[in-house]
N, C-alpha and C positions, 0 to 999 in steps of 0.2 A: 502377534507381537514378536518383535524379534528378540533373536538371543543371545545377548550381551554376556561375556564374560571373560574372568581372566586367567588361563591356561597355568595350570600347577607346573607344569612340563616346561613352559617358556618362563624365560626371566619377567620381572614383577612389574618391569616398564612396560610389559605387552598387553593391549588388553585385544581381545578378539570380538569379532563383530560377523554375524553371518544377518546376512541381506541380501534379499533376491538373488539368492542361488548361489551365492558369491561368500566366500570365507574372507575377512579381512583382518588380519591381523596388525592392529598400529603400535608401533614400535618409538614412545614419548620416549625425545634424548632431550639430552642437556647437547650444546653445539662447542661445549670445551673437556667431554669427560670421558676418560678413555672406558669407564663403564660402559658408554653409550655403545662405543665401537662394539668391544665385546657382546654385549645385547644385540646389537645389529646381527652379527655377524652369527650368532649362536643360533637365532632366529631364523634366520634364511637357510641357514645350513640343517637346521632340521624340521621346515615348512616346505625346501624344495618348490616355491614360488612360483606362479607361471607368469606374474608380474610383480616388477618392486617400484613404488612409486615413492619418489623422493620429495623433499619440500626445498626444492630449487625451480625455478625458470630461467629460460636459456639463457641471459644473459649471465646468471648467476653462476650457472652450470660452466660457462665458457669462460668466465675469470675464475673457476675453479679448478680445471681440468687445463686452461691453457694459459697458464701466466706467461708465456711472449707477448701476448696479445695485446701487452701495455706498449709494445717497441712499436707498435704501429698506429697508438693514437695522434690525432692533428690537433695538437692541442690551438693553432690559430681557428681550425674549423671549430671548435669546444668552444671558444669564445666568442668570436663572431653570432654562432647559431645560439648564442643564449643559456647554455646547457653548463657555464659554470657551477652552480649553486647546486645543483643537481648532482654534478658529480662529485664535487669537494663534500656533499650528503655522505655518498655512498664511501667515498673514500673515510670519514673520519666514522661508517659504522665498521667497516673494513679495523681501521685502527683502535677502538676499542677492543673486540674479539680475539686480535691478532696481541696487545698487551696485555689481555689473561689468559690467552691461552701459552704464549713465551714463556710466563711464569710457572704453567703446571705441567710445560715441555707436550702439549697437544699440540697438533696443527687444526686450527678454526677449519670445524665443519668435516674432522678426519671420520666422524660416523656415515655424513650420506658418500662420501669418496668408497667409504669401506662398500658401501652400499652398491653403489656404479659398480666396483669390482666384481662384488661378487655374482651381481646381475649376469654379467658379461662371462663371468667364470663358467655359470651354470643354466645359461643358454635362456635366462627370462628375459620377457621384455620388460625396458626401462622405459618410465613417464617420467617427464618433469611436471610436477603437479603443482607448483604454486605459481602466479599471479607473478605477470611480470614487473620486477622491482621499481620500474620507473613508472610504472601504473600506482603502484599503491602509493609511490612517494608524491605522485602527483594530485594523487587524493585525497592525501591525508593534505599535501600542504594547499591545495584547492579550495578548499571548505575551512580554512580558519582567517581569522582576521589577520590585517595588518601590523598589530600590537600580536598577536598570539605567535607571527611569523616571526617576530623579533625575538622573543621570547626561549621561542624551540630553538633558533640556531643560535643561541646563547648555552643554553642546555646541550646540543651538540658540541661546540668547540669545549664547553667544560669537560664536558665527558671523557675527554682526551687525557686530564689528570686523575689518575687512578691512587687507590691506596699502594702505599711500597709493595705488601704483600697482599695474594689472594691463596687462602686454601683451598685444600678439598671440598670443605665444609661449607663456601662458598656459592659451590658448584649446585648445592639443594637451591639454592633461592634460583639461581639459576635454569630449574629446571622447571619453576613453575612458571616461566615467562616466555615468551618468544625473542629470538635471536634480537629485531628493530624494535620490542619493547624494552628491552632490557635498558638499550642506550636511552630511548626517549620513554621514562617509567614514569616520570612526574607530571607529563605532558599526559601522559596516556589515562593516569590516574585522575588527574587536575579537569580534564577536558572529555566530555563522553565521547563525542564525535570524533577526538583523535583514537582510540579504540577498536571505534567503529572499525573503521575504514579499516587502519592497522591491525588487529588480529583476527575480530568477529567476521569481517567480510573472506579475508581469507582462510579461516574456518570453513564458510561454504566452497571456498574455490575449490580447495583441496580435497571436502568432502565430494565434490562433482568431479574430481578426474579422477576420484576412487571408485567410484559408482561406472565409470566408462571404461576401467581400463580393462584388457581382454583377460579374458583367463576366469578360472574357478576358483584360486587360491593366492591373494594379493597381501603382499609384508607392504603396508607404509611405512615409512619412514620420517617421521618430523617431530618437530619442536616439542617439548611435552605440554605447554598452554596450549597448543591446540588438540590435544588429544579429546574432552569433554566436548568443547564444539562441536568436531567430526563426529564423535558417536551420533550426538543429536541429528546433526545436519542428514548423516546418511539414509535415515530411511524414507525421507523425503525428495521431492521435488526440486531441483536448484536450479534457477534462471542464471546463467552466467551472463547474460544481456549487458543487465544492469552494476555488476562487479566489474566490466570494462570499461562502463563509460568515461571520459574525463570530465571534470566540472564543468557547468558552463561559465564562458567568460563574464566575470562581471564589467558592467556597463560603467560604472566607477571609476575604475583604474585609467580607464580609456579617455572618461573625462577629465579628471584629476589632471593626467598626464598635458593634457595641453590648457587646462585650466589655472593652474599653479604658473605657470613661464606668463602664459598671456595678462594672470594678476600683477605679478612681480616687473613685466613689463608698465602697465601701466602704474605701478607705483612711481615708478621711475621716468616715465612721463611727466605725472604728475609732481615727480619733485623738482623736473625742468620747467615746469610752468611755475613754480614758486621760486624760481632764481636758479642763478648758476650756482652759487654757494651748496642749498638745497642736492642740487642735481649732482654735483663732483662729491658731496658728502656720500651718497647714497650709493653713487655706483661704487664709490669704494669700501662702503660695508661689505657690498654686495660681493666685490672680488675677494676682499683677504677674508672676511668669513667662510664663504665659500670655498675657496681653495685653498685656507690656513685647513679647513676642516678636513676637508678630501686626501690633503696631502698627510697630514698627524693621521690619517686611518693607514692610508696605505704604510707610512712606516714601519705600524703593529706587524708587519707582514713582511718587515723587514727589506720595503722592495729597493730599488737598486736606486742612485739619488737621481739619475735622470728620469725615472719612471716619474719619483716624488715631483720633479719638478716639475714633469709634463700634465701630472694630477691634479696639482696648483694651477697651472695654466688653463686646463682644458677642461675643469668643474663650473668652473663660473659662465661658463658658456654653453656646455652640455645640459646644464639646469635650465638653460634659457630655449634648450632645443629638442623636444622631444622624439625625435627620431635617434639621437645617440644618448647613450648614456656614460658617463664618468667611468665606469667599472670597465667598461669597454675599450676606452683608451688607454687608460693604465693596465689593461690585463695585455694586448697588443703590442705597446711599448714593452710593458715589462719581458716578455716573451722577444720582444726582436733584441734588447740589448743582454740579454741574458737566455738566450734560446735552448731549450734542454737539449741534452745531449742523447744520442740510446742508452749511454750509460747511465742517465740520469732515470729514464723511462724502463730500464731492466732494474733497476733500484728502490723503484717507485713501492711494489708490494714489501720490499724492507725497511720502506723509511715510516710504514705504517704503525711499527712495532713500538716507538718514542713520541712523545710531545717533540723534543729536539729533531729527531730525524724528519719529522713530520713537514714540523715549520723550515726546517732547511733546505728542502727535497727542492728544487727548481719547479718543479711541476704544480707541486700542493702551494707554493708559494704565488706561482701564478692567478691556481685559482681566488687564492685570501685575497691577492692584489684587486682581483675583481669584485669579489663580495664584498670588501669594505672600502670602495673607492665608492661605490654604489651606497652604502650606509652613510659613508659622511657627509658626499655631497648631497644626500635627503635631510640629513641632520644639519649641515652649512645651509638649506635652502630654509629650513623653517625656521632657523636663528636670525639668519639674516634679515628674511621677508620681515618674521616681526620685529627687529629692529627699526627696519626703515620705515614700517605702518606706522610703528609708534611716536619716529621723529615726526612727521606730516600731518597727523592726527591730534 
């Protein structure tokens, strides 16, 4: 059996784990308390480490270590290849973190930086040991429905209004969760499968690059919700196979996507077979519904009025065409008559710190232009469709 326990010598966050030969010492932070730092640091300075593995992946690692790295996004290539929703994700988990840690004067995530530091200081090697962000997010949003997807990025954009004040005291509830549960807690609570994926699965990741990494004498470093996981996980087996895979695509969407235009078309057939009256009534549900809707989303997002009115124009027709999508034209547009600046894109990790800076930022307002050009014109397409079912019917 192995020997579990928690070192009188080390602070009270560390519990120690020896396994196949291997000392592990996991080191549960909170990711806004400067206790954490101190524990970190206190730990590795008197374990002397021959590895310290952090609960980052490289991407995560590289917008923590290189904030230029914003001056060189495309955000036209960000929209085109699909990957708004994705990033405006990660941006408003970004923005939560960064509006309580302003408040307790931390920098979000100053314990695993301390951590890099002092790896580097004292000549151990560094792992990035968690699961690449854009995996788990693709996971987690993979495996849930189309109602449940609405729901979470409801729950995200909320998340962005915080109470006036957070204390110290705050910071305990905080540490019994992981950094992406903390924002999506009711999702993850509400929903098993959101859990799953989001802590229990990287649980194991983390447990398996502890188990790999060299050396005799290993400081983790991560979240404290995952400290129980990892002991369990450790002294077994971990397939990491299957923690990479992405959903498979469902057959649905794909249907849907040209089954919805080809019905809506033939509605609209069929209202020219019943007269011109019929036929002129219907297509112009069709239009001011559709692009009354598309356009009233994008304004939420405050977009620029020629975005609004290319959103009006080019929903009622995107609906009809599945190969483009609404969000896609108005994020496009909005981007060419309001093109970020570097100044805009050196700003961007500051404007995370506000709801206002947030929604002002050129960049995060591109991305909202696309995510809810894309919700209206699906909400314009089902109000309309059943309007004109019902006139014909």
């Amino acid at each position: 059996m192995n020997d579990i326990q928690t070192l009188h010598s080390l602070p009270a966050s560390v519990t120690t784990v020896d396994v196949k030969g291997k000392t592990v010492h996991i080191v549960g932070t909170a990711h806004v308390s400067q206790a954490s730092v101190d524990d970190v640091r206190r730990t590795i300075s008197m374990t002397q480490p021959d590895t310290v593995c952090v609960e980052l992946c490289p991407s995560r690692f590289q917008a923590m270590t290189q904030p230029d790295e914003w001056k060189k996004m495309d955000i036209y290539r960000v929209v085109k290849e699909k990957k708004s929703l994705f990033l405006l994700i990660q941006l408003i988990l970004s923005a939560f973190y960064r509006s309580i840690a302003k408040q307790l004067g931390v920098q979000p995530g100053a314990e695993m930086l301390a951590a890099v530091d002092l790896a580097k200081e004292q000549g151990a090697e560094l792992v990035l040991a968690d699961r690449d962000v854009n995996i788990t997010l693709k996971r987690v949003w993979g495996y849930l429905s189309w109602w449940h997807k609405l729901k979470m990025l409801f729950h995200l954009l909320t998340s962005l209004i915080l109470p006036d004040k957070v204390d110290e005291g705050s910071i305990e509830d905080l540490k019994d969760k992981d950094q992406l549960e903390v924002v999506m807690d009711q999702m993850a609570r509400s929903y098993p499968q959101v859990k799953k994926r989001l802590i229990d699965e990287r649980d194991l990741y983390l447990a398996h690059s502890v188990q790999h990494a060299p050396g005799r004498v290993v400081v983790a470093v991560v979240g404290a919700g995952h400290v129980p996981g990892m002991v369990n996980a450790l002294p077994t087996r971990i397939d990491t196979a299957s923690l990479l895979e992405l959903p498979p695509a469902s057959i649905w969407p794909r249907i849907l996507k040209w089954a919805i235009p080809i019905l809506i078309l033939g509605l609209l057939l069929y209202g020219l077979m019943q007269g011109p009256e019929h036929s002129v009534q219907s297509i112009s549900i069709w239009v001011l519904v559709n692009g009354i809707f598309s356009a009233l989303a994008v304004s939420l997002a405050l977009a620029h009025p020629i975005t609004i009115a290319s959103t009006f124009v080019a929903a009622p027709l995107t609906s009809l065409n599945p190969t483009i999508a609404a969000g896609w034209v108005a994020g496009l547009v909005q981007a060419w008559v309001k093109k970020p600046t570097v100044a805009d894109l050196e700003s961007l990790p500051g404007a995370l710190g506000s709801v206002r800076s947030f929604w002002l930022n050129p960049v995060c307002r591109i991305l909202l232009v696309v995510v809810l050009a894309n919700l209206g014109s699906s909400l314009g397409t089902f109000v309309a469709g059943s309007w004109i079912a019902s006139r014909l019917f």
